[in-house]
KEKE-3310 file (N, C-alpha, C; in steps of 0.2 Angstrom, whole numbers, plus 5000, padded with zeros to 4 digits):
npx = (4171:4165:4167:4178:4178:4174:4182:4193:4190:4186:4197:4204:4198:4200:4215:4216:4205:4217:4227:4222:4222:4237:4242:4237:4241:4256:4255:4253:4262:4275:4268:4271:4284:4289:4283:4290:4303:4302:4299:4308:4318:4315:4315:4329:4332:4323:4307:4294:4281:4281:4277:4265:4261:4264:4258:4258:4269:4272:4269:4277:4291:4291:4293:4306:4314:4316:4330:4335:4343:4344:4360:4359:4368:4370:4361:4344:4342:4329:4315:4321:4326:4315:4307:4316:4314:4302:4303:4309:4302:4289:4296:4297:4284:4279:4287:4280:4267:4269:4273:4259:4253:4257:4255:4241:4237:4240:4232:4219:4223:4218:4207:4201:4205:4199:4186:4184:4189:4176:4168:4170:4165:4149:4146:4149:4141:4129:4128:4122:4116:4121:4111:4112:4123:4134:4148:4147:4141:4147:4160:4153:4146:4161:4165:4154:4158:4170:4183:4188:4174:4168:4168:4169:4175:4187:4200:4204:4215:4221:4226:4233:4237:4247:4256:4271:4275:4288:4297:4314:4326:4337:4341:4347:4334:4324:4308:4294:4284:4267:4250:4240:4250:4256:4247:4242:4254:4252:4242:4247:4260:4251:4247:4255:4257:4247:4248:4259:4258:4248:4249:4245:4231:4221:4206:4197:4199:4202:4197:4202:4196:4206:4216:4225:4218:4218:4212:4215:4208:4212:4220:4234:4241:4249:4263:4272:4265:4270:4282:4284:4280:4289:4302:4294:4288:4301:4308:4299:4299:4312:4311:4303:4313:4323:4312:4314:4307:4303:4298:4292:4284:4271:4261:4250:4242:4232:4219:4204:4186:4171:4161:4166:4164:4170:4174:4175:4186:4195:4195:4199:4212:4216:4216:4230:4240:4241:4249:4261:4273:4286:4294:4291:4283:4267:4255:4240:4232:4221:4227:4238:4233:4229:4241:4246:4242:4244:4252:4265:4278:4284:4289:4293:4283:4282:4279:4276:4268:4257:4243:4230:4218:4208:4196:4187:4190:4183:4183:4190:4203:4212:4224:4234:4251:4260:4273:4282:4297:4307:4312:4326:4332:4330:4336:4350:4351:4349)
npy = (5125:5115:5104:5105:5103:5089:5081:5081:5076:5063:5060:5057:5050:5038:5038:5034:5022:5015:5015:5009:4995:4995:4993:4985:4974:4977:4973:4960:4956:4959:4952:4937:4938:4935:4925:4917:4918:4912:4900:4893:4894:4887:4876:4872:4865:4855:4854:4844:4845:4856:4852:4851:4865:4864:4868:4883:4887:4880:4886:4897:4890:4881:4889:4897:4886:4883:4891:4891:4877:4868:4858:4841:4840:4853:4865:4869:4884:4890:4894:4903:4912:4915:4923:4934:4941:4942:4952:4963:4967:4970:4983:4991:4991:4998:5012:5015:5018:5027:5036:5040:5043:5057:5061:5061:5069:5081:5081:5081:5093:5103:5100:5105:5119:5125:5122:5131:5144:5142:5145:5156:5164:5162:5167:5180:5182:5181:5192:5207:5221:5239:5254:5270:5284:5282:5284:5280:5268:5261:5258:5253:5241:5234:5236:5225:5213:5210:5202:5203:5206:5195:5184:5170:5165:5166:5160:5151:5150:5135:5128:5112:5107:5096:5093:5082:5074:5070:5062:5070:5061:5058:5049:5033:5024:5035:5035:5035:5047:5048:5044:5054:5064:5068:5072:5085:5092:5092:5103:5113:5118:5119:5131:5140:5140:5148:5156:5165:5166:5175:5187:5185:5186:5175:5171:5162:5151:5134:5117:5102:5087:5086:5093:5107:5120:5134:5148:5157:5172:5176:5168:5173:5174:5166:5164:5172:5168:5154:5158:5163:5156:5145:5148:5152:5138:5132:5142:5136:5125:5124:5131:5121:5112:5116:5110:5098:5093:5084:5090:5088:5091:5089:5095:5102:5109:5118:5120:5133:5135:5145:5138:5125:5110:5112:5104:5092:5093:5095:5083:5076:5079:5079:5065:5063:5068:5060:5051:5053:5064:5070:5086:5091:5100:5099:5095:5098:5092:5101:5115:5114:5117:5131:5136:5134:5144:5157:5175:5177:5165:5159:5150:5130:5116:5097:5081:5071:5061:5046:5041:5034:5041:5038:5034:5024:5006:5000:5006:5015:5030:5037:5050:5065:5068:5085:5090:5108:5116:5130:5137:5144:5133:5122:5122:5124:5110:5106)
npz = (5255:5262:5255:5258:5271:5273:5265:5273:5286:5281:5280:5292:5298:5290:5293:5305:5304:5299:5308:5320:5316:5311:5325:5332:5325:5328:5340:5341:5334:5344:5354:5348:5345:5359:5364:5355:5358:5372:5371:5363:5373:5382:5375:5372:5386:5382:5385:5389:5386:5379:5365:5360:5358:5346:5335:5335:5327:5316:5301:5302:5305:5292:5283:5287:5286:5274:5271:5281:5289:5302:5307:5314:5328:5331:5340:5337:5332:5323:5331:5340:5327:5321:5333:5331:5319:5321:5329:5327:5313:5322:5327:5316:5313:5326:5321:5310:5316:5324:5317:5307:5320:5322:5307:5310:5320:5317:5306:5315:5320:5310:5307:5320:5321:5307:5312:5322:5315:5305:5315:5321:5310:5308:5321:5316:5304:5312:5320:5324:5317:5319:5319:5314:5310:5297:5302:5317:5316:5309:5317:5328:5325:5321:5334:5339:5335:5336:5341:5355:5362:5359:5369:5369:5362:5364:5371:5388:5402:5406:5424:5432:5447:5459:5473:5479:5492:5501:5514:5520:5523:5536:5545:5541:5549:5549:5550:5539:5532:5540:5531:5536:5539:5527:5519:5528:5524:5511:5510:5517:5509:5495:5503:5502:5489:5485:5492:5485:5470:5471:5465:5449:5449:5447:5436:5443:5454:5463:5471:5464:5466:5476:5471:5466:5456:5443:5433:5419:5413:5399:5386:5381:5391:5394:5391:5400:5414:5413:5414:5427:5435:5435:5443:5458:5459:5461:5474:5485:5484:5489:5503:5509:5511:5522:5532:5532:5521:5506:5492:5476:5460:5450:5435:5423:5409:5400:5387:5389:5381:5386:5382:5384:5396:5411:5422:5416:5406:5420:5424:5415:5413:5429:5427:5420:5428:5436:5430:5433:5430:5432:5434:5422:5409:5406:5394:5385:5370:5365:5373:5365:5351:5352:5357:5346:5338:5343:5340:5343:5350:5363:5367:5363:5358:5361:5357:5367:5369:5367:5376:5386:5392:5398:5415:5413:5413:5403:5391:5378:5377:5368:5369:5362:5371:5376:5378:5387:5380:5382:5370:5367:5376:5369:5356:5362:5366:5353)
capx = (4173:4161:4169:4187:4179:4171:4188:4198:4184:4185:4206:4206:4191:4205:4221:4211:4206:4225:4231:4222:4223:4242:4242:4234:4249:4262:4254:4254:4272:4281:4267:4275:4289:4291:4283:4293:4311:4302:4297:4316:4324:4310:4314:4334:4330:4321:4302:4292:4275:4282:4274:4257:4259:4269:4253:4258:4275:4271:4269:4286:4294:4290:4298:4315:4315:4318:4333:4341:4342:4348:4360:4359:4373:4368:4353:4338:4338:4322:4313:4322:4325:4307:4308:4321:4311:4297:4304:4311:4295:4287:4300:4294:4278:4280:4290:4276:4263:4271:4274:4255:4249:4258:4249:4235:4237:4242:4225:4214:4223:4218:4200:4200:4208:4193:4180:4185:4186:4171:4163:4169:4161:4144:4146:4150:4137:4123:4130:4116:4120:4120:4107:4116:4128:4141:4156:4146:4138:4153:4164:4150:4147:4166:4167:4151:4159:4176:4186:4186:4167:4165:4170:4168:4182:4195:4202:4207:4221:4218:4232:4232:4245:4248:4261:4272:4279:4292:4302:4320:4328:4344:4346:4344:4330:4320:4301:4289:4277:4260:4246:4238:4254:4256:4241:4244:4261:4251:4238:4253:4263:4247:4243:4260:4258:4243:4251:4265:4256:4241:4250:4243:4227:4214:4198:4196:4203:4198:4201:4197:4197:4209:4222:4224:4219:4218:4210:4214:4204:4216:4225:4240:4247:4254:4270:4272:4264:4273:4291:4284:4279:4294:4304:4290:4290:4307:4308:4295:4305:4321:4307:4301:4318:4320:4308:4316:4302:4307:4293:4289:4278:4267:4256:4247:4243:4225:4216:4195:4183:4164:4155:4168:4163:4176:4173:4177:4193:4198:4196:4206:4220:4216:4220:4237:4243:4241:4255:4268:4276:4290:4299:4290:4277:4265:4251:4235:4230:4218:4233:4243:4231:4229:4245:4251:4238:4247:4255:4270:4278:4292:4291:4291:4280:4287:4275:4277:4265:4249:4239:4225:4215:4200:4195:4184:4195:4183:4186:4201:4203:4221:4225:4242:4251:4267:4280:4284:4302:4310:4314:4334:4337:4331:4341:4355:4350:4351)
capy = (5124:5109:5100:5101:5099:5081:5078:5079:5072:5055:5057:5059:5041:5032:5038:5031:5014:5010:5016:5005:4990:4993:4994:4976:4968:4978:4970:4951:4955:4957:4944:4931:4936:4935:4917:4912:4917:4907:4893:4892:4894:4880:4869:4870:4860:4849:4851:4836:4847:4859:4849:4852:4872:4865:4871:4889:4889:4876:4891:4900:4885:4878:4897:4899:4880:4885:4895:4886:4868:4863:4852:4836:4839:4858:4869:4871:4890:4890:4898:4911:4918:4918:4928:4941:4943:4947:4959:4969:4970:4973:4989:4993:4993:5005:5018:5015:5018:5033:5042:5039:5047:5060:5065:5060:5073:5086:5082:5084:5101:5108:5102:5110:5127:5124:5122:5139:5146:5143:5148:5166:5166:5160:5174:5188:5184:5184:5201:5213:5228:5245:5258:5276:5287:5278:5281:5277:5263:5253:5258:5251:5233:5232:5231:5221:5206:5209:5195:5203:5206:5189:5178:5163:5163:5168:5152:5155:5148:5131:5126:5110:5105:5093:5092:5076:5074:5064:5064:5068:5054:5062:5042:5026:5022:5039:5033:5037:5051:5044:5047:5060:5071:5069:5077:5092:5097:5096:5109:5119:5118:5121:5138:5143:5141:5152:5167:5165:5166:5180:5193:5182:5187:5171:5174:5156:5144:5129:5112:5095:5080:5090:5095:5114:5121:5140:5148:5164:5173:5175:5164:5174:5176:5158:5162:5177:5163:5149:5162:5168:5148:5139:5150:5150:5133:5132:5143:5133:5118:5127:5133:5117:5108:5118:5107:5090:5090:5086:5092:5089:5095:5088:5099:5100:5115:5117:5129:5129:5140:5146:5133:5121:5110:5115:5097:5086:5095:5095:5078:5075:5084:5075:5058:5065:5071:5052:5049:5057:5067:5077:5091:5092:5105:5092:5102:5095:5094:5108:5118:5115:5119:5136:5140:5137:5150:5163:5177:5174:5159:5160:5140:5125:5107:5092:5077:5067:5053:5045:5039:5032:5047:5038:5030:5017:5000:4996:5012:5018:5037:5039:5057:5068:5072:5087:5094:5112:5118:5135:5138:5144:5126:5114:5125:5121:5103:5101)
capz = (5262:5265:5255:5262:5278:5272:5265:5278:5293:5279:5279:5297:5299:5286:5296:5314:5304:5297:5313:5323:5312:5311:5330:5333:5319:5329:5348:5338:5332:5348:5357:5345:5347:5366:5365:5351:5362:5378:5372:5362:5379:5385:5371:5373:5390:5381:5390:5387:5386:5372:5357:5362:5354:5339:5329:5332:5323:5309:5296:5302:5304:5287:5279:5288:5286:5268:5271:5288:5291:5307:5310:5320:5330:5336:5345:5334:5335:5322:5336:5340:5324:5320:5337:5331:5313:5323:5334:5319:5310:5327:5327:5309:5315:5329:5318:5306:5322:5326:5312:5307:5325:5320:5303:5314:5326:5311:5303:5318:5323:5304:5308:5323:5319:5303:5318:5325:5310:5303:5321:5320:5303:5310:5324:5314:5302:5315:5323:5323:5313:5322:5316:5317:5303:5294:5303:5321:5314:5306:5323:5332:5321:5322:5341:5342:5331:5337:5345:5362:5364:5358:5374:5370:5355:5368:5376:5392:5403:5412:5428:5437:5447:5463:5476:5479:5498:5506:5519:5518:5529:5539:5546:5539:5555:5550:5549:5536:5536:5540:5528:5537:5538:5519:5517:5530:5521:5504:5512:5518:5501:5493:5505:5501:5482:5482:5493:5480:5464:5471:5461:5443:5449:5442:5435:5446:5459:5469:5470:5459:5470:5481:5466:5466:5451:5446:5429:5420:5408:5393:5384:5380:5399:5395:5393:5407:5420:5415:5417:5433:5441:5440:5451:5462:5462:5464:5478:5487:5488:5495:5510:5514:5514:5528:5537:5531:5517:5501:5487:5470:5458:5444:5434:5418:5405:5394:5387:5388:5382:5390:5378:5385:5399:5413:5427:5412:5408:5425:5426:5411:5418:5433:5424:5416:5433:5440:5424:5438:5423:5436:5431:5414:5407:5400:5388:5380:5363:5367:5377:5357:5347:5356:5358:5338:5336:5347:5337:5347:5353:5369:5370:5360:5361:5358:5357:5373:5366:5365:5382:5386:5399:5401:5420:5412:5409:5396:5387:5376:5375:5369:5369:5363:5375:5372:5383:5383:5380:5380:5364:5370:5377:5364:5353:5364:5365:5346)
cpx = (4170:4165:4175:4185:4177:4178:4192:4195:4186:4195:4206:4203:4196:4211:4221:4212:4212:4231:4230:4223:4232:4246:4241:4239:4253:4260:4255:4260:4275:4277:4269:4282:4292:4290:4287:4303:4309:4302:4306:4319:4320:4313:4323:4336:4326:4313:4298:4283:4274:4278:4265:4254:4264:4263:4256:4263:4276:4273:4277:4289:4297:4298:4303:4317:4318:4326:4338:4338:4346:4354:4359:4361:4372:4361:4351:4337:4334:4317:4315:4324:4319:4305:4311:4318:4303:4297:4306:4305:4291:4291:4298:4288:4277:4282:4282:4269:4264:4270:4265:4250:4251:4255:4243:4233:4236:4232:4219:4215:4219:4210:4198:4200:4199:4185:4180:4183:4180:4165:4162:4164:4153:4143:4146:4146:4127:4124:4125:4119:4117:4118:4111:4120:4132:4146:4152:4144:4140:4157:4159:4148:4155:4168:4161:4153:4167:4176:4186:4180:4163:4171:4171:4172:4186:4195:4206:4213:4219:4223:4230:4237:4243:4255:4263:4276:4282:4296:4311:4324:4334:4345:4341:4336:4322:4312:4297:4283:4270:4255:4242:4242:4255:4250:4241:4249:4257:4246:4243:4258:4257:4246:4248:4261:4252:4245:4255:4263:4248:4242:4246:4236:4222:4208:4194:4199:4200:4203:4197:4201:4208:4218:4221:4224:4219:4215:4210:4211:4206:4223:4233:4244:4250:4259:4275:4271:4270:4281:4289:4283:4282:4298:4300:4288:4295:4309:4304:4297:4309:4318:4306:4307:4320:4319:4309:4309:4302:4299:4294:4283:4274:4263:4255:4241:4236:4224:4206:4193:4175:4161:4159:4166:4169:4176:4177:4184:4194:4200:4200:4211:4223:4220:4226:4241:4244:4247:4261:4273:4280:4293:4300:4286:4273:4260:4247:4236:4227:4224:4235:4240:4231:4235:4251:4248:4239:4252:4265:4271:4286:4293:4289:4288:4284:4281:4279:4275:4259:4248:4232:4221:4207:4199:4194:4190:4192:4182:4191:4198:4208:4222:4233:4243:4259:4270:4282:4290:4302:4314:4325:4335:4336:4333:4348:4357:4354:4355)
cpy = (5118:5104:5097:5099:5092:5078:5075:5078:5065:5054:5055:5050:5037:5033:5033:5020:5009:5009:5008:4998:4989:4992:4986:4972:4968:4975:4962:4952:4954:4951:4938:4933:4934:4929:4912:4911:4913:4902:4890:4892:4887:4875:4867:4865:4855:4847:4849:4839:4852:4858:4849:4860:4870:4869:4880:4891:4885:4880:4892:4896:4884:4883:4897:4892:4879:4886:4891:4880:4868:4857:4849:4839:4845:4860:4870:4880:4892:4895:4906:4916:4919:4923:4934:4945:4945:4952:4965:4971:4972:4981:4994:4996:4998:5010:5020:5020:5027:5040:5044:5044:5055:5065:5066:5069:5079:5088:5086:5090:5106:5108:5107:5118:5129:5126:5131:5143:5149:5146:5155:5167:5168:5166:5179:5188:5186:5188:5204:5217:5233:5250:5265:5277:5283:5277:5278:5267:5257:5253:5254:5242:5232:5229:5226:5211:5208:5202:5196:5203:5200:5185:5173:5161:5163:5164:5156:5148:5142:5127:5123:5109:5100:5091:5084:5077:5068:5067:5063:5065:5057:5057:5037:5023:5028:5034:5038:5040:5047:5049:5054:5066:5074:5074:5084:5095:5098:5102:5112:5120:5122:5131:5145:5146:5146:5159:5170:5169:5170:5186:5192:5184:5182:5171:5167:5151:5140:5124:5105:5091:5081:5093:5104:5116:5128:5139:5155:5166:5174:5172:5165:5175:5171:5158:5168:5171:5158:5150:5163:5160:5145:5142:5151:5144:5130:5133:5140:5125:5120:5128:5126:5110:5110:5114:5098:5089:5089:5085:5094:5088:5092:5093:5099:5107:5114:5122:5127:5136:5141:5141:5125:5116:5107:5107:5093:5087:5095:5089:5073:5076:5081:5068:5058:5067:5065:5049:5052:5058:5072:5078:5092:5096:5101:5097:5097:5097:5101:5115:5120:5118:5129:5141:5141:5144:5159:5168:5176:5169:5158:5152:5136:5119:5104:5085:5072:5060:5052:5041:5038:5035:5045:5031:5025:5012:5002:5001:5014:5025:5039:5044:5058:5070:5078:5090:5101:5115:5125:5134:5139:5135:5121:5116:5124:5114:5100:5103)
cpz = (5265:5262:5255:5266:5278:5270:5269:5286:5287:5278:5286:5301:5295:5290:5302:5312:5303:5304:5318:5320:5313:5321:5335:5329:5325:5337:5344:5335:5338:5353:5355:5344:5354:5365:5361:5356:5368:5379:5367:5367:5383:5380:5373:5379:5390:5386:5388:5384:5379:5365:5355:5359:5350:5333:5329:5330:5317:5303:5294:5300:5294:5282:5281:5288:5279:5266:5275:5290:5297:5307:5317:5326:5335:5336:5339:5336:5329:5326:5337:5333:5320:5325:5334:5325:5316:5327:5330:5315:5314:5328:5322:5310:5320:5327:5315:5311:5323:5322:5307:5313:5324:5315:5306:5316:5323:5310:5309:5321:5317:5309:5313:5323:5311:5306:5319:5321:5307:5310:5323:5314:5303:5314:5320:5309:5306:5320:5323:5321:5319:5320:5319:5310:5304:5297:5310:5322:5315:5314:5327:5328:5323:5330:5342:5338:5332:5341:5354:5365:5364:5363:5373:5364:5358:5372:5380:5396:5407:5417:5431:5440:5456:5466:5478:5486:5499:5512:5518:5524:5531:5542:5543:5543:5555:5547:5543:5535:5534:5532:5528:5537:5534:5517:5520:5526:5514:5503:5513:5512:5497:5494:5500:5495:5481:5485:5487:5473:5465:5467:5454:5443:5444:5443:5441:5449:5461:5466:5469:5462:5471:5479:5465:5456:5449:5433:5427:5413:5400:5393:5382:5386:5399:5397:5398:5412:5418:5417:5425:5438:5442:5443:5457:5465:5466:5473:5485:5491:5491:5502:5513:5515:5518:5532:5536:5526:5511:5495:5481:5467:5450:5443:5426:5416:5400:5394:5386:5386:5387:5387:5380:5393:5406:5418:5421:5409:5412:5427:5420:5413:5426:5432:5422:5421:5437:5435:5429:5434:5429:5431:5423:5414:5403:5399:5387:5375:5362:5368:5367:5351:5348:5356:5350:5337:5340:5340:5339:5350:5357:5370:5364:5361:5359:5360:5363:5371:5368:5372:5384:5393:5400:5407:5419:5408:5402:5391:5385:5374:5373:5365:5368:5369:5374:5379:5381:5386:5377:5374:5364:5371:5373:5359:5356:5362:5358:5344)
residu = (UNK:UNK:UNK:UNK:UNK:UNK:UNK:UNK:UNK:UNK:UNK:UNK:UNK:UNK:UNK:UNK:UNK:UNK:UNK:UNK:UNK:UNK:UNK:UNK:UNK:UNK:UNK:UNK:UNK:UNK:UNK:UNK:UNK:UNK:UNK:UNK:UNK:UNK:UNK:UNK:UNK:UNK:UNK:UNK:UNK:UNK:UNK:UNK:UNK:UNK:UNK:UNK:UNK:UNK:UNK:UNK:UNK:UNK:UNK:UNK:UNK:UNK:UNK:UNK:UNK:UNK:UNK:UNK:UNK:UNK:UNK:UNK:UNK:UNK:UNK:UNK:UNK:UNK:UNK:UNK:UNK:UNK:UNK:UNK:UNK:UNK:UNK:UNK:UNK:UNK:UNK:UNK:UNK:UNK:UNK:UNK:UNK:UNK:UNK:UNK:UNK:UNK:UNK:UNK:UNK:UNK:UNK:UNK:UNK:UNK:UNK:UNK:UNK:UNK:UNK:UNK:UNK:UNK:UNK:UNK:UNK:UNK:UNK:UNK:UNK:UNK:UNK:UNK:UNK:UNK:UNK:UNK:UNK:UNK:UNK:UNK:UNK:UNK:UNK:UNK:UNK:UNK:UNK:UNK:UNK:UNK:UNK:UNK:UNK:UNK:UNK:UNK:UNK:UNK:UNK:UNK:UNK:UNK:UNK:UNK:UNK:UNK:UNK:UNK:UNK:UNK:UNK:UNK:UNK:UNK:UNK:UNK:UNK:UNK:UNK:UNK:UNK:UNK:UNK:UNK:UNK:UNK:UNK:UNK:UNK:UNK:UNK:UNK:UNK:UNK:UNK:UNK:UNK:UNK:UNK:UNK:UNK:UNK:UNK:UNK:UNK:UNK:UNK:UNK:UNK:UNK:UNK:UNK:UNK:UNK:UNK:UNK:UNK:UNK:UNK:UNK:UNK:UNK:UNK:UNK:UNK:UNK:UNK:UNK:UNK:UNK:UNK:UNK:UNK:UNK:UNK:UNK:UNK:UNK:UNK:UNK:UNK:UNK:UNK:UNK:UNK:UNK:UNK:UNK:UNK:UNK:UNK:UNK:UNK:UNK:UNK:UNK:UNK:UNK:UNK:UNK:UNK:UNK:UNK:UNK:UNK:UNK:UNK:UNK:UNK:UNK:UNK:UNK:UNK:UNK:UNK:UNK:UNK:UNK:UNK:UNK:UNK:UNK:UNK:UNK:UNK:UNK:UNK:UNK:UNK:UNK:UNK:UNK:UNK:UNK:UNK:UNK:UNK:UNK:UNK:UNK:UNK:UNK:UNK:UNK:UNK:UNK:UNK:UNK:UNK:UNK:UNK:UNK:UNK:UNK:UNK:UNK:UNK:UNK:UNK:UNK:UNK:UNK:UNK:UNK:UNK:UNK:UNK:UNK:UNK:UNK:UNK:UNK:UNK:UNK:UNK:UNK:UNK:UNK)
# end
């Protein structure tokens, strides 16, 4: 067991290096390419300062110099098609990019689910036994190392979401809601979303830097909530167009446990909500890993892409991010 986990934590540290490595070629592929198609539309006017960066195309030059000779008589495109070969290999290199974040992603879910794993293991060996006759004993050891007694294995449900307001304009001349009105409709939106959705009962509500959030104690009401909130949604905008107020909705899907700390998820989730992903179910990694792990599965992910969730400039965090489809329509789709 230790030694697949050391395997694949040193596949997962080699996936990461080649990634990023290939990630830094494929940003210097399309940066020389862009410079190589400008300074070619610069040179075909002939600009007199041009010859000052002939050092950074010497090399290329030299190579398709091989191959294509100019004549006299016509345009030197030299230039641009050391641009076009490097926009092509820059493509190569994205595919390559992508298809690498992908194993990535694979790999880091194994470890995860490994993690888990081996954490029920650790649990259920430090269990206390039950002193009492054989049949009490073992019925009484069973529930005391089950899954439901143990809390903090069972990932529970984690919703942000945030209202988007406008005004819908009935003439060319209509004005702009002010700031402050913006805000009261998304209090009123907001109060509306929580009369709406008091049936779901969460184990927690409130609100992270003024995004409504809500929290429910098991992980499998997923796919019940999220049938029961987009007509909720829905219905919610039909009301306040009504009022000439046109509202839409981002919002964003995790799952946390007790040993998780619930501020730093919200403010992940927080940062992916500033991505203004409308009229998608965007999901964390957390959220995926959780929900392969579901016996049943009413929805599919679909990898949206890689992003970068962390405030600090000088910090890269770049996190999956997935999209969840109803299984019926991306059968359709395809």
């Amino acid at each position: 067991m230790t030694g697949k986990k050391n395997s694949l934590k040193e596949q997962i540290n080699t996936y990461r290096q080649v990634l990023n490595l290939i990630r830094i070629i494929r940003f210097i592929l399309f940066f020389y390419s862009a410079i190589s198609f400008i300074f070619w539309f610069l040179n075909c006017f002939e600009v007199s300062w041009l010859y000052r960066f002939n050092w950074l195309f010497v090399i290329p030059y030299q190579i398709i110099n091989k191959y294509y000779q100019p004549d006299g008589m016509t345009a030197d495109f030299t230039l641009a098609i050391i641009g076009g070969i490097c926009l092509l290999l820059g493509f190569i290199f994205d595919f390559v990019t992508k298809f690498l974040f992908e194993k990535l992603i694979k790999l880091e879910e194994q470890e995860e689910q490994q993690r888990l794993k081996a954490k029920q293991i650790r649990k259920r060996k430090t269990a206390k036994p039950v002193l009492g006759n054989s049949e009490n004993g073992n019925s009484a050891a069973s529930d005391a190392i089950s899954p439901e007694n143990n809390i903090e294995l069972i990932p529970k449900l984690l919703f942000i979401i945030t209202p988007h307001i406008n005004k819908i304009k009935r003439k060319q001349d209509d004005i702009e809601l002010t700031f402050q009105e913006v805000e009261i409709w998304k209090q009123r939106v907001n109060k509306k979303l929580l009369e709406n959705i008091s049936y779901s009962k969460p184990m927690q509500k409130g609100y992270y830097r003024k995004n409504l959030f809500l929290m429910y104690k098991d992980f499998n009401y997923t796919d019940d909530f999220i049938y029961y909130i987009k007509p909720t949604l829905d219905s919610i905008i039909l009301e306040f167009k009504k009022y000439g107020i046109s509202v839409s909705f981002c919002y964003v899907l995790s799952s946390i446990t007790d040993s998780a700390n619930l501020e730093k998820e919200l403010d992940c989730m927080d940062t992916i909500l500033s991505l203004n992903f409308n009229k998608e179910i965007i999901v964390t990694n957390r959220f995926k890993v959780a929900y392969d792990n579901k016996s049943t599965q009413q929805y599919r992910l679909k990898l949206k892409g890689e992003y970068n969730l962390s405030k600090n400039l000088t910090i890269t965090n770049r996190q999956p991010l997935y999209v969840l489809y109803e299984q019926k329509q991306e059968e359709i789709n395809q």
